[in-house]
C-alpha positions in Angstrom: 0.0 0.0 0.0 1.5 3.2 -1.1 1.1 6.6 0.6 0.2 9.2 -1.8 -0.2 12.1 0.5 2.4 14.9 0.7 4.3 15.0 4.1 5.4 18.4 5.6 8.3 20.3 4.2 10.1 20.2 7.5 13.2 22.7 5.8 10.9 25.5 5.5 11.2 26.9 9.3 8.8 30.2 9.9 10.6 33.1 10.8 9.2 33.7 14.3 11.4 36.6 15.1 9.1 39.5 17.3 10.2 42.9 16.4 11.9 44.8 19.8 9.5 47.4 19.6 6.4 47.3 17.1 6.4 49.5 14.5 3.3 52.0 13.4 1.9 52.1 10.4 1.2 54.8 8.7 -0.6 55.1 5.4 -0.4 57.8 2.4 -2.9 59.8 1.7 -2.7 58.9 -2.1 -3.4 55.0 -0.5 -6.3 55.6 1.8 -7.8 57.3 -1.3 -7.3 54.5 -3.1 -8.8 52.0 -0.6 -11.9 54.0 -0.4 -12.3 53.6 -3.8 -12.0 50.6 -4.2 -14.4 49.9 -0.9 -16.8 52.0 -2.6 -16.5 50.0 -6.0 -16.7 46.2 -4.4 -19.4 43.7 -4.6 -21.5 43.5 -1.5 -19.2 40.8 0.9 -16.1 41.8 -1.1 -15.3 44.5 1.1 -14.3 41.9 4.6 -12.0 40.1 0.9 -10.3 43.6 0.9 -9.8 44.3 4.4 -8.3 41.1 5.4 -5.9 41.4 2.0 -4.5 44.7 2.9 -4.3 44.0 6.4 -6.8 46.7 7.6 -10.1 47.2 9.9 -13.2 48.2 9.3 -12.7 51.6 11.6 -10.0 52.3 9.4 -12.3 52.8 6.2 -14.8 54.1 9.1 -12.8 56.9 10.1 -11.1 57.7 6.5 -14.8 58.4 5.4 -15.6 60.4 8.1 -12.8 62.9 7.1 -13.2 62.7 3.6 -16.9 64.0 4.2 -15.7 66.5 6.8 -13.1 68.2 3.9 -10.1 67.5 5.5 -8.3 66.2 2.8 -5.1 67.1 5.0 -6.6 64.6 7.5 -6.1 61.8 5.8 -2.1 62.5 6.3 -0.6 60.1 9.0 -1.3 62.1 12.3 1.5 63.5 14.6 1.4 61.6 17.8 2.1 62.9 21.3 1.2 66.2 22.8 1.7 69.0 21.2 4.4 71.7 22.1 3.5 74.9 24.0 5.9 77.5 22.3 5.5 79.2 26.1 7.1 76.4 27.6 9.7 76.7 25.8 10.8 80.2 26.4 9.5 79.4 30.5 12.7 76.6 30.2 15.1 78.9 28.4 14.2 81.7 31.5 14.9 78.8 33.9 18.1 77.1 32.2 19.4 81.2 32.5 18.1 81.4 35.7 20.6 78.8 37.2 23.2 79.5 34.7 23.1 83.4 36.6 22.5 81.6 40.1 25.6 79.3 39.7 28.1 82.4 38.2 26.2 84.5 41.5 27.2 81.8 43.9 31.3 81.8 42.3 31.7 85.7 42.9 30.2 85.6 46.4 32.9 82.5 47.2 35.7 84.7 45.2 34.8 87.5 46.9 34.6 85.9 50.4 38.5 84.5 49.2 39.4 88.4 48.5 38.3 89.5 52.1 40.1 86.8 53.7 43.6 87.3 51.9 43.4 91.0 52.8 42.7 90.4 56.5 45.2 87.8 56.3 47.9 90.2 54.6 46.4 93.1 56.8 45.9 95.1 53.6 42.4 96.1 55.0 41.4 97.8 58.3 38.9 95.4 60.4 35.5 96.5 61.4 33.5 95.0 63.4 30.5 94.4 60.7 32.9 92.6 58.3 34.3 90.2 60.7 32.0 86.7 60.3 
């Protein structure tokens, strides 16, 4: 009796590698285009066929629509992520990175200046009142 079913190609190993960190995707504006398109120009129960071929969701073509219809054309653009910057914040670090550059050069003439009384009393090249002496 001989087998005539194929047995597994046991040299073909999946790559099961996991990326360190995942990357986002981002999508054109030319391509989101041309998936709604093409969405809009399916069969009925051809647009699940599409979805799963390119790997998208339904909230994807949900939320593409959504801003077509609301004119932002620009929307459809991949989306900054993250907060966004506070050009007062900016200038509020500047003032406090200066603030501690000033405080730090303030702190270095008091000690020189503390060094300069000392030598002089030391030397005697300055009378001694009592209000100077610490």
């Amino acid at each position: 009796m001989s087998s005539t079913s194929k047995s597994p190609d046991i040299t073909a190993v999946p790559n099961t590698e996991v990326a360190l960190k995942p990357v986002r995707r981002t999508y054109t504006s030319a391509y989101k285009q041309a998936i709604l398109l093409e969405s809009e120009t399916c069969a009925p129960g051809q647009v699940g066929a599409m979805l799963r071929r390119e790997g998208l969701y339904s909230s994807h073509l949900t939320k593409w629509r959504r801003q077509r219809v609301d004119g932002q054309m620009a929307g459809l653009e991949p989306q900054v992520r993250g907060p966004r910057p506070e050009p007062q914040l900016a200038v509020v670090a500047q003032l406090h990175q200066e603030n501690e550059r000033l405080v730090l050069r303030l702190k270095q003439a008091e000690a020189i200046i503390e060094v300069q009384k000392k030598v002089s009393q030391l030397l005697g090249l300055m009378a001694i009142s009592p209000g100077d002496a610490k």
